[in-house]
C-alpha positions in Angstrom: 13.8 -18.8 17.8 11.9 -16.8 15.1 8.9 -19.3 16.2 8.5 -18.4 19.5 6.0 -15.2 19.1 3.7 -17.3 16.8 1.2 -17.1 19.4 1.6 -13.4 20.2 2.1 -12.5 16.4 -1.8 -14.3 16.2 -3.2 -12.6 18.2 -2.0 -8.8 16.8 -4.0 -9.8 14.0 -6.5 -6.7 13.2 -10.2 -8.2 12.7 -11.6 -8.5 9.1 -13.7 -5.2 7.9 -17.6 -5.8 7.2 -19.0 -4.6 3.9 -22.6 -3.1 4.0 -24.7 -4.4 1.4 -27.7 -1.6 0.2 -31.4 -2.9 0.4 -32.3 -4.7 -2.5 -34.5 -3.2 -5.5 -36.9 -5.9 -7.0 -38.2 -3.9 -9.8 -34.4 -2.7 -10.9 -33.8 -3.5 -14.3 -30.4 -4.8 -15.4 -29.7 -6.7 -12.1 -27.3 -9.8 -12.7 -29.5 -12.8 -12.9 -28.9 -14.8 -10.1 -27.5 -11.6 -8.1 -30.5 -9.4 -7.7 -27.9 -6.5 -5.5 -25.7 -6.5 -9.0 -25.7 -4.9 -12.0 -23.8 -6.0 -15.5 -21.7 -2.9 -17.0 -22.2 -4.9 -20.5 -25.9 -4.3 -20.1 -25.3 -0.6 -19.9 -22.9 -0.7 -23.1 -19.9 -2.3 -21.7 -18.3 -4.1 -24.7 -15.3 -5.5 -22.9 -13.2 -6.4 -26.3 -10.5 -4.0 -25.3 -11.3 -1.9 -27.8 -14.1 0.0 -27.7 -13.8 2.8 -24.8 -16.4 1.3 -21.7 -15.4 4.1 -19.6 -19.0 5.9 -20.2 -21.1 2.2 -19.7 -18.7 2.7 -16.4 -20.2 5.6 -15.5 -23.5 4.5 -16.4 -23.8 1.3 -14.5 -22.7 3.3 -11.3 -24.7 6.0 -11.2 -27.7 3.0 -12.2 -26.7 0.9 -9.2 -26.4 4.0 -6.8 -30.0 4.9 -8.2 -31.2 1.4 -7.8 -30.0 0.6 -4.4 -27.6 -2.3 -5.7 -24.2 -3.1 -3.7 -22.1 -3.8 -6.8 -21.7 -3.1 -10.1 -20.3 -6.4 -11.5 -17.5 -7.0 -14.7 -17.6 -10.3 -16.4 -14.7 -11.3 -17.8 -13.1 -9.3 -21.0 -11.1 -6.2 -21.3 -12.2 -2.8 -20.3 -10.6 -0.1 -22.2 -10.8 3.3 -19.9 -10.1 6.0 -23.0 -11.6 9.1 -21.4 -9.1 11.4 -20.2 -10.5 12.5 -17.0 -9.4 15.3 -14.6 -7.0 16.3 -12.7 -8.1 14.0 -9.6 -9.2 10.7 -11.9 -11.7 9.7 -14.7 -13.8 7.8 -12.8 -16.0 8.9 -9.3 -16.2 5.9 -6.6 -19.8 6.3 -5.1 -20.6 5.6 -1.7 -21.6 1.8 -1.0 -21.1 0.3 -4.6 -18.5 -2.4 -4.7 -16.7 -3.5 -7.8 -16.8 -7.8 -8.5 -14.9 -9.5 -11.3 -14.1 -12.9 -12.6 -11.0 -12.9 -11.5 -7.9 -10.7 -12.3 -6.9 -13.5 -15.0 -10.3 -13.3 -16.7 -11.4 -9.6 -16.2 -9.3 -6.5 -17.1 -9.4 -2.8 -16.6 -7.2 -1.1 -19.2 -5.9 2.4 -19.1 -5.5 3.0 -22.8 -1.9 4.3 -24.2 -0.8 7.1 -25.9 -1.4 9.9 -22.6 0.8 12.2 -21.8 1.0 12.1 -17.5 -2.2 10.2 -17.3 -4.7 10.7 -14.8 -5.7 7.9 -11.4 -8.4 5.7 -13.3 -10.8 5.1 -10.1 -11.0 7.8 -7.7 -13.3 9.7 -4.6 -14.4 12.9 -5.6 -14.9 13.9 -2.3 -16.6 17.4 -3.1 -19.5 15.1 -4.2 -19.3 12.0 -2.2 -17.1 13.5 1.2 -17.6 9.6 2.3 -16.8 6.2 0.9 -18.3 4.0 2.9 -18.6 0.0 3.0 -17.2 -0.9 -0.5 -15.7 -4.5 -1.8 -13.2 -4.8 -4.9 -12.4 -8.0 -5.5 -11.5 -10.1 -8.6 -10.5 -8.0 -11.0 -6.6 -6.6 -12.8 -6.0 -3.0 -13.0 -3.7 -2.3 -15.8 -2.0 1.2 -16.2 -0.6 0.1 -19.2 3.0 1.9 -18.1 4.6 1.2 -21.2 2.6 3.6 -23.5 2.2 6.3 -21.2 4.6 9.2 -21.4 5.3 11.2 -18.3 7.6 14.6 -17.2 10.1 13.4 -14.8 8.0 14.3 -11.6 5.1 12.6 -12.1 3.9 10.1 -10.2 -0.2 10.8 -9.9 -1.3 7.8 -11.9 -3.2 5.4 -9.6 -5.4 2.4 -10.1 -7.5 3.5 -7.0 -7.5 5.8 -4.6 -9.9 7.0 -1.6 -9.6 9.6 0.6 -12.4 9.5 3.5 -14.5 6.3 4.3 -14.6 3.5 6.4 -14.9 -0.2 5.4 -12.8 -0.8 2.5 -11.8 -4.3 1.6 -9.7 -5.3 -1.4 -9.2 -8.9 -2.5 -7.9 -11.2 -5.1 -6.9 -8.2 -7.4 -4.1 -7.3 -9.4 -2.3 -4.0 -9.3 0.2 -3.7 -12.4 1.8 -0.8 -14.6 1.1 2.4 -12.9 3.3 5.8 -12.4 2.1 6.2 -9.2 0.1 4.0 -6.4 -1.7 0.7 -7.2 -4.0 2.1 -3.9 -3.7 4.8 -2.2 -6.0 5.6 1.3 -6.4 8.9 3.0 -5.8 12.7 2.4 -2.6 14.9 2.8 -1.6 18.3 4.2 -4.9 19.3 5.5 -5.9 22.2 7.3 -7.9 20.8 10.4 -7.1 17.7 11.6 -8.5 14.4 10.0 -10.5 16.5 7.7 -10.7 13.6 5.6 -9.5 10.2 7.0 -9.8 6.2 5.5 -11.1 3.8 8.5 -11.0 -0.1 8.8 -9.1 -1.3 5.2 -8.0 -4.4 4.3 -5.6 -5.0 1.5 -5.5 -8.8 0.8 -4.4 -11.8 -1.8 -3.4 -9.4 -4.3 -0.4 -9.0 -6.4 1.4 -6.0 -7.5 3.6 -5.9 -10.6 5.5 -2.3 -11.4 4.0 -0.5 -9.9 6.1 3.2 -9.5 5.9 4.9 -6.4 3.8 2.5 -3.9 2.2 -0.7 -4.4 -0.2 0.6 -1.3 0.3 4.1 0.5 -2.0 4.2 3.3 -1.7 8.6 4.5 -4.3 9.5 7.0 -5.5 6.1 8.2 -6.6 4.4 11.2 -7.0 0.8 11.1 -5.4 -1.2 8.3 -4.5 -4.8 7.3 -2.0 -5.8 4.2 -1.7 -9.2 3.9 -1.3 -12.0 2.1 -0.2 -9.9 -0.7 2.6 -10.6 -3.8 4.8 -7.4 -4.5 6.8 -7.5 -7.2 8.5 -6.0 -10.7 10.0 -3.1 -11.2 9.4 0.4 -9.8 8.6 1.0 -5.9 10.4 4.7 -5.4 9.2 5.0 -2.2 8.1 1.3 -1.4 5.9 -1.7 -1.5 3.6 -0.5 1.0 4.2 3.3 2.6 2.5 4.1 5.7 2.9 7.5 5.5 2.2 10.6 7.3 2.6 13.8 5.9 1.7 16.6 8.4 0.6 17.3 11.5 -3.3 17.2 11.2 -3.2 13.5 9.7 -3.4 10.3 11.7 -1.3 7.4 10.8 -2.4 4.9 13.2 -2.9 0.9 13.7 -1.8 -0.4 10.6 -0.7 -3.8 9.8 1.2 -5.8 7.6 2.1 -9.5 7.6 1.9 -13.2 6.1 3.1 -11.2 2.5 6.1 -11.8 -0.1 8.0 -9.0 -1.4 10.3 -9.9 -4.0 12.3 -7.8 -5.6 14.8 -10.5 -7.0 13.8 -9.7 -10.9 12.7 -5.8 -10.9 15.0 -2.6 -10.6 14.3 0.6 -9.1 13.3 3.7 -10.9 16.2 5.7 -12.6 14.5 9.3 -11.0 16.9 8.2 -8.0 20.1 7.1 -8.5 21.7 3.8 -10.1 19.3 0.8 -11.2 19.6 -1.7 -8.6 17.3 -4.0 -7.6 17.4 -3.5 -3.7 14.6 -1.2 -2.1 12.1 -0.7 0.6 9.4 -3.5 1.1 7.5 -1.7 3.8 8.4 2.0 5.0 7.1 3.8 7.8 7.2 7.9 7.6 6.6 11.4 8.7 9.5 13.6 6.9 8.3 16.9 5.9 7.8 19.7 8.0 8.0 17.5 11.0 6.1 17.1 14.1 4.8 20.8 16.0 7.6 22.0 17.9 9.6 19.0 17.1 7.5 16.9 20.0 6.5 13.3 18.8 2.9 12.7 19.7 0.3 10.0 19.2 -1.0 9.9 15.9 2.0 8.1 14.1 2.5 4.8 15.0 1.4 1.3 17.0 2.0 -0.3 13.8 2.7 -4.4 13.4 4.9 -5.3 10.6 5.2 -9.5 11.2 5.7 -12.5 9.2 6.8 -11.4 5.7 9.3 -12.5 3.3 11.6 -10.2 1.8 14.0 -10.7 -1.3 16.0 -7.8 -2.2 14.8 -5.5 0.4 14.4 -3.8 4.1 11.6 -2.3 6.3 12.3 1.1 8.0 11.0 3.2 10.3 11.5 7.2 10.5 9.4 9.2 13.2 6.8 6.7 14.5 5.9 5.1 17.5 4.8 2.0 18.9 5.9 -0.4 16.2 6.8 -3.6 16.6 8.3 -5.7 13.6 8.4 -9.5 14.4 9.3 -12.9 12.8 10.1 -11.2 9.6 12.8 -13.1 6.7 14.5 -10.7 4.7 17.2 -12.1 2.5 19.6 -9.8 0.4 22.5 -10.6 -2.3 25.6 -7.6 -2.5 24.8 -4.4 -5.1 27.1 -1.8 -5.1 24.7 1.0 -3.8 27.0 4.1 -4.6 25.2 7.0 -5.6 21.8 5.4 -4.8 19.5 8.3 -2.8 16.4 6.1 -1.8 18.1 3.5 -0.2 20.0 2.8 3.0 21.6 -0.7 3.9 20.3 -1.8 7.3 17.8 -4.2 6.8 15.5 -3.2 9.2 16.0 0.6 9.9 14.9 3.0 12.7 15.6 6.7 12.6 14.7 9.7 13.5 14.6 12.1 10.0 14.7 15.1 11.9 15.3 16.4 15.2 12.7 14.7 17.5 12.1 14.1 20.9 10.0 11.3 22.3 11.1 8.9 19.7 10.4 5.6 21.6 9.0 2.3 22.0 10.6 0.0 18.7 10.7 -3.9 19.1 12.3 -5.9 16.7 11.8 -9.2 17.8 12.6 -13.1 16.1 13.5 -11.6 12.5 15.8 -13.9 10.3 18.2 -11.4 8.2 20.9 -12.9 5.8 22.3 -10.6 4.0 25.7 -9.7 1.8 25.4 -6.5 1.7 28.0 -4.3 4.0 26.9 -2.7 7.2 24.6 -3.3 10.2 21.4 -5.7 10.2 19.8 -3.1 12.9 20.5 -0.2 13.4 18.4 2.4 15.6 18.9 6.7 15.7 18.0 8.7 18.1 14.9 6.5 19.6 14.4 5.8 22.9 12.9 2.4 24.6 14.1 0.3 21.9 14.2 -3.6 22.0 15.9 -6.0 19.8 15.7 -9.6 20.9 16.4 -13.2 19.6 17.3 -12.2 16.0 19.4 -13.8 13.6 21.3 -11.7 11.7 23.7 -13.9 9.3 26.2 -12.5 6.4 30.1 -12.4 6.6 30.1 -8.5 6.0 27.0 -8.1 8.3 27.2 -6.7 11.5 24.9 -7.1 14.5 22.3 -4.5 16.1 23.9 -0.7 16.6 22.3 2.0 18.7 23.1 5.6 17.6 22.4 7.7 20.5 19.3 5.2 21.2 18.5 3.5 24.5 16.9 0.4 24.8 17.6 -3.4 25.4 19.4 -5.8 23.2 19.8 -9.2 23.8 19.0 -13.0 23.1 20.6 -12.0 19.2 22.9 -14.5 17.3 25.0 -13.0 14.5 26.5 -15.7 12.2 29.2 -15.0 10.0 
C-alpha cells in the first residue's frame, strides 16, 4: 500500500530553480582557463594547504568576479583555512549572482580554523549591502566547522556554514555540511517588523550530506518555495532537527516547502546534552510556529502547504505544530526502544501533529501510505487539536505501538493496518 501514491507523490515534485549566469568579461584577468565566467581563488592568493589563512584571497576573488561580471568564483581542490574572525553576522559577505564551484566535497575543503571562542557563521548575506541574493550555485565543495576546537557558552548556537536571508534562486548541490554549532544552511529572516521584509524564494537543497551538525542540518524561516532532497543527514547534534521549516512570527511566510527521496539516520549520533539525556532518537524533519503565536490566536495562510514524502528515517520522527496544508506521504521511519525520561526535545509519536498553543483553524493534515515500525511505547499518530485531518493506508508495526489517536481532532481515519 505505501506504493499506491507514487504517481501522485511525482507529480508534488516542486520544479528545479534556474541559476542566472552574469555576461561574460573577455578582457577579465584571472578567469579559469577553459571557464571564461570563473575565477581561481589561488590566483588571488588562495594557498589552499590548510594552513595559511585564504579567508582574504576569499574576499578578493569575490569582490574581483563581482567587478568582472563572472558567475563564480571557483575552488580547486585543497584546504581553505577561514582564520579571520569576522563579525557578529559572519566573516565572509555572499554577493549577489556569484556562485561558489568546487572539486568535490572529497577534494575541496573550507575550514573554519580552531581555537574560537563562539565562533562566528563562515559565509553569510550582509543584507545592509547586498538586501538581495539572487541566482547563486554552490555545489561541490565540504564546509567544515571544525566543532571539535571551538569553544562555546551553553546558548550558542550562531555558527553556520551558510546562511541567506533575502534572494531568490538558490541551489545547493553535492556539498557537505559537517561540524557546526548551529545550521549547516540556513534561508530567510526572523521576527521582522513588516511583513516579508526580507524573504528566500525558489531553493533547492540537494545530494548533500550532513554530519553533526548542532541545531539544523537546513532551517528554512521566511521561505516560499523549497526542495530538500536527495540529502544524507547524519552524526550527532540536530537540537531542533534535520531540516526545520520554521516560522517565527507573524510577518514571516513559511510556505511551499518540500522534502523527499532523503535518508536521515540517526542510528550512530546522540543528541545534544543542552536538552536532556543523550539518546540517539530526534526529529528528522520539524514543522513550526511556537513563539508568540499567530495574531489573535487565528491560523492563517502563510504557514503551511508543505510535502514531506518518500524519506527514510532511522532513529527519528517528523512533526508538525501550527501549520497547514501538509501532507506527509509514503514515508519509512524505523525506531529501536530508548528510555526517553527526562528528554525535553523529543516526543514519541512518529509522526506528530499538534497544535503548541491555543489555535483555531488548525486543519487540513494527510498522512497517507507511511510504513512506521517502531519499539518505542506510545501511538504511531497521533493528532491535537487540528481539524480536517486524514490518516489512510498506513502501516504502523511494533508490539508496544499503538495505532492513529485523535486528541480533540476531527478528520477521517481509515484503510490503516497496525501489526503487532
Amino acid at each position: 500500500m505505501i506504493y499506491i501514491l507514487l504517481i501522485h507523490i511525482m507529480m508534488l515534485q516542486l520544479p528545479f530553480a534556474t541559476t542566472a549566469r552574469a555576461a561574460f568579461n573577455s578582457n577579465a584577468a584571472y578567469a579559469v582557463k577553459g571557464n571564461h565566467d570563473m575565477v581561481n581563488i589561488k590566483d588571488h592568493g588562495a594557498k589552499g594547504d590548510g594552513i595559511a589563512n585564504d579567508t582574504q584571497a576569499i574576499k578578493n576573488a569575490i569582490e574581483f568576479a563581482r567587478q568582472n561580471n563572472l558567475a563564480t568564483v571557483y575552488f580547486p581542490a585543497g584546504k581553505y583555512l577561514i582564520a579571520d574572525a569576522g563579525t557578529k553576522p559572519g566573516i565572509i559577505k555572499l554577493a549577489n549572482g556569484i556562485s561558489f564551484k568546487g572539486d568535490g566535497p572529497d577534494k575541496t575543503h573550507i575550514i573554519l580554523s580552531g581555537g574560537r571562542k563562539n565562533p562566528n557563521s563562515i559565509f553569510y548575506q550582509d543584507w545592509r549591502e547586498e538586501p538581495s541574493v539572487n541566482n547563486l550555485t554552490v555545489q561541490g565543495i565540504d564546509f567544515d566547522g571544525n566543532l571539535g576546537k571551538q569553544l562555546f557558552d551553553p546558548e550558542y548556537q550562531f555558527c553556520h556554514a551558510l546562511s541567506i536571508n533575502n534572494g531568490k534562486n538558490i541551489e545547493v548541490k553535492n556539498c557537505k555540511f559537517q561540524s557546526f554549532r548551529g545550521d549547516g544552511l540556513l534561508f530567510g529572516d526572523t521576527f521582522e517588523p513588516e511583513l516579508n521584509a526580507r524573504i528566500v524564494l525558489n531553493v533547492q537543497v540537494h545530494d548533500s550530506e550532513f554530519f553533526n551538525i548542532y541545531r539544523e542540518g537546513t532551517m528554512f524561516c521566511c521561505v516560499n518555495g523549497a526542495s530538500f532532497y536527495n540529502n544524507w543527514v547524519h552524526g550527532n547534534g540536530y537540537l531542533v532537527g534535520g531540516v526545520d521549516i520554521e516560522r517565527h512570527g507573524a510577518n514571516e511566510t513559511v510556505t511551499n516547502v518540500a522534502v523527499y527521496n532523503n535518508l536521515f539516520d540517526f542510528r550512530k549520533g546522540f543528541g545534544p546534552v543542552e536538552r536532556g539525556r543523550v539518546i540517539r532518537y530526534r526529529r528528522a524533519v520539524t514543522i513550526g510556529y511556537f513563539y508568540n503565536g499567530y495574531n489573535n490566536g487565528t491560523a492563517d495562510s502563510l504557514s503551511g502547504h508543505h510535502r514531506i514524502y518518500n524519506n527514510k528515517i532511522y532513529q527519528g520522527q517528523i512533526d508538525c505544530f501550527g501549520h497547514l496544508d501538509v501532507r506527509i506521504i509514503g514515508n519509512t521511519i524505523i525506531n529501536t526502544f530508548e528510555n526517553l525520561k527526562g528528554v525535553l526535545h523529543v516526543s514519541t509519536p512518529a509522526i506528530n501533529v499538534s497544535d503548541a498553543r491555543s489555535t483555531t483553524g488548525l486543519r487540513d493534515i494527510v498522512i497517507d501510505s507511511n510504513y512506521i515500525k517502531s519499539a518505542i511505547p506510545g501511538n504511531g499518530i497521533v493528532f491535537y487539536k487540528y481539524k480536517k485531518v486524514a490518516a489512510r493506508h498506513n502501516i504502523l508495526k511494533g508490539r508496544n505501538l499503538g495505532g492513529v489517536m485523535l486528541i480533540d481532532s476531527e478528520g477521517a481515519i481509515s484503510s490503516n493496518i497496525t501489526k503487532k
